[in-house]
C-alpha positions as CSV (number, residue, x, y, z in Angstrom):
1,X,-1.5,-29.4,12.7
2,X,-1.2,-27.0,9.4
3,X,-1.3,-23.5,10.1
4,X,-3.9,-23.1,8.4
5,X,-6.6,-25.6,10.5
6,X,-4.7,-24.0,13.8
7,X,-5.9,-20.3,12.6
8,X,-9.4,-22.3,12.0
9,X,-9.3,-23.9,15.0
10,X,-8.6,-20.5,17.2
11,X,-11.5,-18.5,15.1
12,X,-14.4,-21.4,16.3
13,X,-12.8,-21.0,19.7
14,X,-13.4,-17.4,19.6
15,X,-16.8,-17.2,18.3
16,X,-17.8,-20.0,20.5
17,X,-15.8,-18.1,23.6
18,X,-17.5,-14.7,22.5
19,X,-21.0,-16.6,22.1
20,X,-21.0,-17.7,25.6
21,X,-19.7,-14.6,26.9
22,X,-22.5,-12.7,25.1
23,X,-25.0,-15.1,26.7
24,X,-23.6,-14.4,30.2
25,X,-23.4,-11.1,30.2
26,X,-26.5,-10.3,27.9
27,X,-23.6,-8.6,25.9
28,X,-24.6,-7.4,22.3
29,X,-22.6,-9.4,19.9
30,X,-22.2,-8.4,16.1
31,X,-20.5,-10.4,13.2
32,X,-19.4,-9.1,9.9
33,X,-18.0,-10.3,6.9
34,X,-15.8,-9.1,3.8
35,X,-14.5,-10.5,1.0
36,X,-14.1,-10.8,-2.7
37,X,-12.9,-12.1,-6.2
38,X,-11.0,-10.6,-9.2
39,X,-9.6,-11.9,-12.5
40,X,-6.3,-10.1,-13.8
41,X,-4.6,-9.5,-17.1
42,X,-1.3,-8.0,-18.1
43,X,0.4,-7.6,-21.5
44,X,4.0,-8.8,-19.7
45,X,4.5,-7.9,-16.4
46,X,2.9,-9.3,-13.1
47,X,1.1,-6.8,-11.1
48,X,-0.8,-7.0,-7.7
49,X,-1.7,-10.5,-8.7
50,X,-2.5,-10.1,-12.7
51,X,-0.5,-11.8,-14.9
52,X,0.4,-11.7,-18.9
53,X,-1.5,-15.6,-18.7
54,X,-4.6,-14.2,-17.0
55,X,-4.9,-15.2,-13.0
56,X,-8.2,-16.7,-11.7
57,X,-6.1,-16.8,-8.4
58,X,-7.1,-14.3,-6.5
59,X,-10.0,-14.3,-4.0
60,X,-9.8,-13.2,0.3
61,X,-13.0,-13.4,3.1
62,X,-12.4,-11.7,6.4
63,X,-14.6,-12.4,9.4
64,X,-14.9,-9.9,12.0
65,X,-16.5,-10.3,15.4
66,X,-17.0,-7.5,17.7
67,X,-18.7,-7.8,21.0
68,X,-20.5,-5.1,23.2
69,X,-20.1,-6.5,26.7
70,X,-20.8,-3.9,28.7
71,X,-21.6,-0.1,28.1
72,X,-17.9,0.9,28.6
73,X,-16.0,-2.6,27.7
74,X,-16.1,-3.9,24.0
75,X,-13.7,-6.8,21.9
76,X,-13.0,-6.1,18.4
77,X,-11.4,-9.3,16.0
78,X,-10.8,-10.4,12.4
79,X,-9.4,-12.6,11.1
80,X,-8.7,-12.9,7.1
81,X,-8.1,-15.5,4.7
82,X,-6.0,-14.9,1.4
83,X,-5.6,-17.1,-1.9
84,X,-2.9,-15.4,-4.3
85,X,-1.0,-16.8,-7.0
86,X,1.9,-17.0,-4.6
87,X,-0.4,-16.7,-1.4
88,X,-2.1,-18.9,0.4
89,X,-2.6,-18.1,3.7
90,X,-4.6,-17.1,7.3
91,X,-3.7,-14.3,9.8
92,X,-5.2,-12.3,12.4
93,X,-6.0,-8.7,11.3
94,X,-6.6,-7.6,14.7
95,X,-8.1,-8.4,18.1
96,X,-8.0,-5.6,21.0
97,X,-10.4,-4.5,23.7
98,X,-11.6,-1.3,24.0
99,X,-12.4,0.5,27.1
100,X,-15.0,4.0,26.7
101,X,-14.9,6.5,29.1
102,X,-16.4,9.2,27.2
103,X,-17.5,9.7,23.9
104,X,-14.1,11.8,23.6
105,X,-11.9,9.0,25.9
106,X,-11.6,5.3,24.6
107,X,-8.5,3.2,25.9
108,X,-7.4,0.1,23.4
109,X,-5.5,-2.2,24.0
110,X,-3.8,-5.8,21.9
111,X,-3.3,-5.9,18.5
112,X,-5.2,-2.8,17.3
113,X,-6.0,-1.5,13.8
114,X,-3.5,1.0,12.4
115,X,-4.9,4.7,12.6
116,X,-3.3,6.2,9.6
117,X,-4.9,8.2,6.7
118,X,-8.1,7.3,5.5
119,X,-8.1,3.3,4.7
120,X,-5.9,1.4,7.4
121,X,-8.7,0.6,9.3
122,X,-10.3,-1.1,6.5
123,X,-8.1,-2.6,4.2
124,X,-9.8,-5.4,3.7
125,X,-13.9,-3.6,2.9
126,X,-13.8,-3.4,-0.8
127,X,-17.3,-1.9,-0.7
128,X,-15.9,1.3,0.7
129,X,-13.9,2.0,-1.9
130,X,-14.3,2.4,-6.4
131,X,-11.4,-0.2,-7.3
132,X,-10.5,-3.8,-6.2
133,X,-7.0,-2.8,-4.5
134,X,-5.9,0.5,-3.0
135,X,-3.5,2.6,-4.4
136,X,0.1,0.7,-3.7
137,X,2.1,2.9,-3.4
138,X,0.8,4.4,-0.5
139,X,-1.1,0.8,0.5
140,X,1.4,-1.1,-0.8
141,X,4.3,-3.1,0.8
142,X,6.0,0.4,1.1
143,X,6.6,0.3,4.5
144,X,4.6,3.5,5.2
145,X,1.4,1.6,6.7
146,X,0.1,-1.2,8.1
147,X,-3.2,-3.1,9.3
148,X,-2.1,-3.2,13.0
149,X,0.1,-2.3,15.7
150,X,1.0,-4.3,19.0
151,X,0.1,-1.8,22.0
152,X,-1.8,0.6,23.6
153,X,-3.9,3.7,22.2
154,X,-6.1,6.2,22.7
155,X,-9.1,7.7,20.6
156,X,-12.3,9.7,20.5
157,X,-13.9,12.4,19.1
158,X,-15.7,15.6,19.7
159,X,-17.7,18.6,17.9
160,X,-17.9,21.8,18.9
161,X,-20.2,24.7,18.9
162,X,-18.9,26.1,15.3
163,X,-19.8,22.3,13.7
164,X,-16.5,21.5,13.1
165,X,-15.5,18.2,14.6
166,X,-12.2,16.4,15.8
167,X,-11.4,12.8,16.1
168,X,-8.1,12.1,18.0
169,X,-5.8,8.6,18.2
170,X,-2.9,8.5,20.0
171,X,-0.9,5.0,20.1
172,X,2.3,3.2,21.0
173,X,3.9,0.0,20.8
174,X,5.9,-2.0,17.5
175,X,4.6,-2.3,14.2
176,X,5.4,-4.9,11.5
177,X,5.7,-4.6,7.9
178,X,6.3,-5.8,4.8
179,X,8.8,-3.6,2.8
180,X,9.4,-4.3,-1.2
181,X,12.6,-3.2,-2.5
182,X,13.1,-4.8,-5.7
183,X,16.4,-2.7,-6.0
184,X,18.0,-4.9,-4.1
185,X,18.4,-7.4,-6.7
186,X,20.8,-5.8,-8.3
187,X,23.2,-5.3,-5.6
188,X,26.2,-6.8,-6.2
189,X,26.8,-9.9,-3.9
190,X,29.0,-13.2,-3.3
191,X,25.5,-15.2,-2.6
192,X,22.3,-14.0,-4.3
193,X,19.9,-15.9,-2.2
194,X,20.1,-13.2,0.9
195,X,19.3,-10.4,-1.7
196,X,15.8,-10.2,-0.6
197,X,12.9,-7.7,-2.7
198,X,10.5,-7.9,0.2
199,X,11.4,-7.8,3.7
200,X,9.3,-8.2,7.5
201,X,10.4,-5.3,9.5
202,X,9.3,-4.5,13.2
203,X,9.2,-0.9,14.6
204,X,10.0,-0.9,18.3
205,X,9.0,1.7,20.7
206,X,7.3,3.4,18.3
207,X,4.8,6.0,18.9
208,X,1.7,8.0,16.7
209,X,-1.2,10.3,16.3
210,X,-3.8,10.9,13.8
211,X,-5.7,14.1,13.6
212,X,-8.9,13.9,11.8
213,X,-11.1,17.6,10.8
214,X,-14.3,17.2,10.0
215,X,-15.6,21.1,8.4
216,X,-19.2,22.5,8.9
217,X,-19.2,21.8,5.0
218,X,-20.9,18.4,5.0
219,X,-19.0,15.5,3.4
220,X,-15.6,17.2,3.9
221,X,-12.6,16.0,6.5
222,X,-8.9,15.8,6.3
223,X,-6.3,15.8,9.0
224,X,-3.0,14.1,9.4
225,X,-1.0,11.2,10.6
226,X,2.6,10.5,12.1
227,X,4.2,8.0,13.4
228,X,8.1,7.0,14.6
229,X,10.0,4.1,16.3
230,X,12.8,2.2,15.2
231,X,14.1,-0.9,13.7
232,X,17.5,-3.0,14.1
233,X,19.1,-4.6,11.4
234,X,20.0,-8.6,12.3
235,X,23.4,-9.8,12.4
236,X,24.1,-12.6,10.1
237,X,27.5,-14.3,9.1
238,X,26.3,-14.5,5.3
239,X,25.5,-10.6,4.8
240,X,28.3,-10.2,7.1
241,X,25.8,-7.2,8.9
242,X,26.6,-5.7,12.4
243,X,23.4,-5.4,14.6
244,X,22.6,-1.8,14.1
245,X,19.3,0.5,15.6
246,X,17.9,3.1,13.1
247,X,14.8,5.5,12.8
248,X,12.3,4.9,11.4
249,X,9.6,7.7,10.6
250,X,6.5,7.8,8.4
251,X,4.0,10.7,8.2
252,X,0.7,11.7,5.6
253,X,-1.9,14.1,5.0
254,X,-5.3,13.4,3.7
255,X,-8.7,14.7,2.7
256,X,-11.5,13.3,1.4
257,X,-14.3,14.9,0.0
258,X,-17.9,13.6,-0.9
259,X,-21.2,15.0,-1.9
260,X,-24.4,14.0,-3.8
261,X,-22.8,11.7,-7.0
262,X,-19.1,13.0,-6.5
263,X,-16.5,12.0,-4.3
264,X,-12.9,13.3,-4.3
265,X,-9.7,12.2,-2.1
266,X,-6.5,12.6,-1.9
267,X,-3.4,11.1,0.1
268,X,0.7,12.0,0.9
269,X,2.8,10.0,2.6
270,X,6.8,9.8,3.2
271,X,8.7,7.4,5.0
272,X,12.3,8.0,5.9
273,X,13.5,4.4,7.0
274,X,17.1,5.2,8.5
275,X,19.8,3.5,6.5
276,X,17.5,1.6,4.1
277,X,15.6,3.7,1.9
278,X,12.8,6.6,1.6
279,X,10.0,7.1,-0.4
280,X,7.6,9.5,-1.4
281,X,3.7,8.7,-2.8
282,X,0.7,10.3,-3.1
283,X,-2.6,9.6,-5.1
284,X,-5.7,11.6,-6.1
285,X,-9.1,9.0,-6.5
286,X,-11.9,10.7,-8.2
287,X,-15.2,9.1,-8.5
288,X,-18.7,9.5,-9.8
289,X,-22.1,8.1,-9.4
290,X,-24.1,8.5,-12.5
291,X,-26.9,6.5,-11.7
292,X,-28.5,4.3,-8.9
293,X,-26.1,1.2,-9.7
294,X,-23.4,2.8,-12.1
295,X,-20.0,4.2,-11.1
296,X,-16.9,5.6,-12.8
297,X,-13.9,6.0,-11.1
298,X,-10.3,7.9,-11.8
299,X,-7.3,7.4,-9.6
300,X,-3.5,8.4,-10.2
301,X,-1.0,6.5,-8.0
302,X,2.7,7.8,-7.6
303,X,5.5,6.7,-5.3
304,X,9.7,7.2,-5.8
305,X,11.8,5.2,-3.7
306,X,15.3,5.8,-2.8
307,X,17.9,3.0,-1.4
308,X,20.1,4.8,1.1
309,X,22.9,2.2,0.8
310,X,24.1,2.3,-2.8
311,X,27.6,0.1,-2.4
312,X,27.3,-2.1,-4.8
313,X,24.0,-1.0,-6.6
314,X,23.9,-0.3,-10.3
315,X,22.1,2.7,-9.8
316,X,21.1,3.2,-13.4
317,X,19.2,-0.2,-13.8
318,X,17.7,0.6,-10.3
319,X,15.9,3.8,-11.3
320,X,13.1,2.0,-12.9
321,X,13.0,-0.5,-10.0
322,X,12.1,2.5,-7.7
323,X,9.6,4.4,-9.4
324,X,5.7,3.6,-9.8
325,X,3.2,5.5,-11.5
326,X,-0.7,3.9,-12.1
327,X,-3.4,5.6,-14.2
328,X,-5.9,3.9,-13.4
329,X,-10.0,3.9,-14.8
330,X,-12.9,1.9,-13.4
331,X,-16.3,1.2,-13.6
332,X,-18.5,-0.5,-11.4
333,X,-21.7,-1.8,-10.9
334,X,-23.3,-1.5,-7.7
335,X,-26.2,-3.8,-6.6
336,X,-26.2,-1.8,-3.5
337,X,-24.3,-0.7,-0.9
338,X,-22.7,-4.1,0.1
339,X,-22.4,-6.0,-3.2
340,X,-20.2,-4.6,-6.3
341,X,-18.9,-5.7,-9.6
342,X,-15.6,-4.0,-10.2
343,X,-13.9,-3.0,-13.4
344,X,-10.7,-1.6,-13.7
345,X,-7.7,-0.8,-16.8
346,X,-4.1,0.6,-15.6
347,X,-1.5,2.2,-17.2
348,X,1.7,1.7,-14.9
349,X,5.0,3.0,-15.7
350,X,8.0,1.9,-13.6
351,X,8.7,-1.9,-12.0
352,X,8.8,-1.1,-8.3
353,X,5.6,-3.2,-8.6
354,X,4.8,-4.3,-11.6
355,X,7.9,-7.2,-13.1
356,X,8.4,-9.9,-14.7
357,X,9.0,-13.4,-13.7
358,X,13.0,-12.8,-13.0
359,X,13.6,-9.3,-12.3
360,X,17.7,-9.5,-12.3
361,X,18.1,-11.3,-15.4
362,X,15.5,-8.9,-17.3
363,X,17.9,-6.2,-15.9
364,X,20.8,-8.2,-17.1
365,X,19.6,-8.8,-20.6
366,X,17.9,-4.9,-21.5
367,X,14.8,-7.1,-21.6
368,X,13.1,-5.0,-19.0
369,X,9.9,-3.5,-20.3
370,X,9.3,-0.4,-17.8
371,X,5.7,-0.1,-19.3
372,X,2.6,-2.3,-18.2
373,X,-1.0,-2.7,-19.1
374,X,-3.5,-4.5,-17.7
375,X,-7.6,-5.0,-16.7
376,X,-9.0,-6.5,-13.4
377,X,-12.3,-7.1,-13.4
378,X,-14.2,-8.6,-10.2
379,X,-16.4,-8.4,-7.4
380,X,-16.7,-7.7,-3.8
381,X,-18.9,-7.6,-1.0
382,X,-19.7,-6.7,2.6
383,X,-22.3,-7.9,5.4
């Protein structure tokens, strides 16, 4: 059976499973939907999905399924779909139950969605945000955040007298990521083929909190978010690598601000991942609503990355390899609330995302063009 039709297979089973539990228990039972579609254009270099010959490639649909069983017991689920131009493929977003003592005391538990900064939780609703992908290099495959965790957590919030609020989360358990390094391709090597530009990490016992301030000024909250565990390196005969453990640490600071028309936000984040590399990103998003349906949006994106282990590196060649700057503009079309036509141009400097078809060889040849251009233009929606 493909892996696809097995992912299938398990969603029917769950909302059939769910359905009949919600029928036995008179539980409430809610189902949501998000997805979208965007056409990308570049003047060389590929970037998240656009192309220099146009890509019609790139569509996703996420199903979530929630459930209400009881006043204190819930079940949260989603599962996404993803076509790419090198992607095609289903996973499981999240699924955990989720326990309420109190408005300030919730216990979760499973595969849970990853509370850190102001997105995680909803990487995949494009209607919550001005432009089709989120700013990479803090979204990105930078090793900083993910959708989920594996574990347990804690959350709720609380306001007090003054009208300032809190909301807590506390969680442990491993993480997994996808880390891009496209550095690595220039390190010098007997076999090329183990030189790998993105790479699945796990986090073990690792451990968080997000702290979330919401001021008496309506519209405005901010707070922080850390997180720590660590990693272990694989031992291989063809890297010749000794099993190693190493830290790995992540934290951010956010705020976001919105009011009538105008919304402003803002986003740090630093990873130090032991031995391998660091990085450093941030992004300001600025947007404004200048009639019912019309929006224009602003957003610079920013990361430098580091590699730790150098041996071998041509360091010079890397530098470009590690930065990314975006400039990006949009404008969008709202219907309303759930339904949006999205149009964005981006200025990018640096290659840590944006490359061409064969980064090493560009490298090789000074054909590396550090500077990319390009429009998406697209739609998404929510229900």
């Amino acid at each position: 059976m493909k892996p696809k039709t097995v992912y299938l297979f398990i969603l029917l089973s769950m909302l059939l499973g769910i359905a009949n539990l919600s029928a036995q228990t008179q539980s409430e039972l809610s189902i949501h939907g998000f997805g979208g579609w965007v056409y990308g254009l570049t003047d060389g270099n590929h970037y998240i999905g656009s192309t220099n010959e146009g890509s019609y490639d790139q569509s996703s649909f996420s199903l979530n399924i929630n459930a209400l069983v009881s006043q204190h017991f819930s079940v949260h689920s989603q599962v996404e779909w993803i076509q790419g131009e090198e992607i095609d493929e289903v996973e499981l977003d999240f699924s955990f139950a989720q326990w309420k003592f109190s408005e300030f005391l919730e216990f979760r538990l499973g595969r849970v969605k990853h509370p850190f900064g102001i997105f995680a939780e909803t990487f995949d609703v494009g209607t919550v945000r001005p432009f089709y992908k989120l700013a990479q290099g803090y979204y990105g495959s930078t090793g900083i955040v993910a959708e989920s965790y594996q574990g347990i957590g804690l959350t709720g919030m609380h306001f007090f007298e003054n009208d300032w609020g809190l909301r807590y989360d506390v969680y442990g358990g491993e993480i997994q990521f996808t880390t891009m390094n496209p550095a690595e391709l220039l390190r010098e090597s007997d076999d090329s083929n183990f030189l790998q530009v993105e790479e699945e990490s796990e986090v073990h016992n690792m451990v968080g909190i997000r702290l979330t301030l919401y001021a008496p000024l309506s519209g405005l909250d901010f707070g922080i978010s850390v997180y720590s565990g660590s990693e272990e390196t694989e031992e291989t005969e063809e890297t010749e690598e000794t099993e190693e453990t190493f830290d790995h640490f992540a934290y951010s600071f956010f705020v976001d601000y919105s009011t009538d028309g105008w919304a402003l936000r803002g986003e740090y984040g630093y990873l130090d991942q032991g031995r391998k590399h660091k990085a450093e990103t941030f992004y300001l998003e600025g947007t404004h609503n200048f009639s019912e349906h019309w929006q224009a949006a602003i957003r610079y994106d920013w990361l430098d990355s580091e590699l730790i282990h150098t041996e071998n590196v041509n360091l010079s060649a890397a530098h470009s390899l590690s930065e990314h700057k975006d400039l990006a503009m949009g404008l969008n079309y709202w219907f309303n609330t759930n339904y949006v036509l999205k149009l964005s141009y981006h200025i990018v400097s640096g290659n840590h995302f944006a490359q061409p078809d064969d980064v090493a060889d560009a490298v090789k040849n000074g054909t590396l063009d550090t500077s990319t251009k390009g429009v998406m233009v697209g739609g998404q929606f929510s229900f």
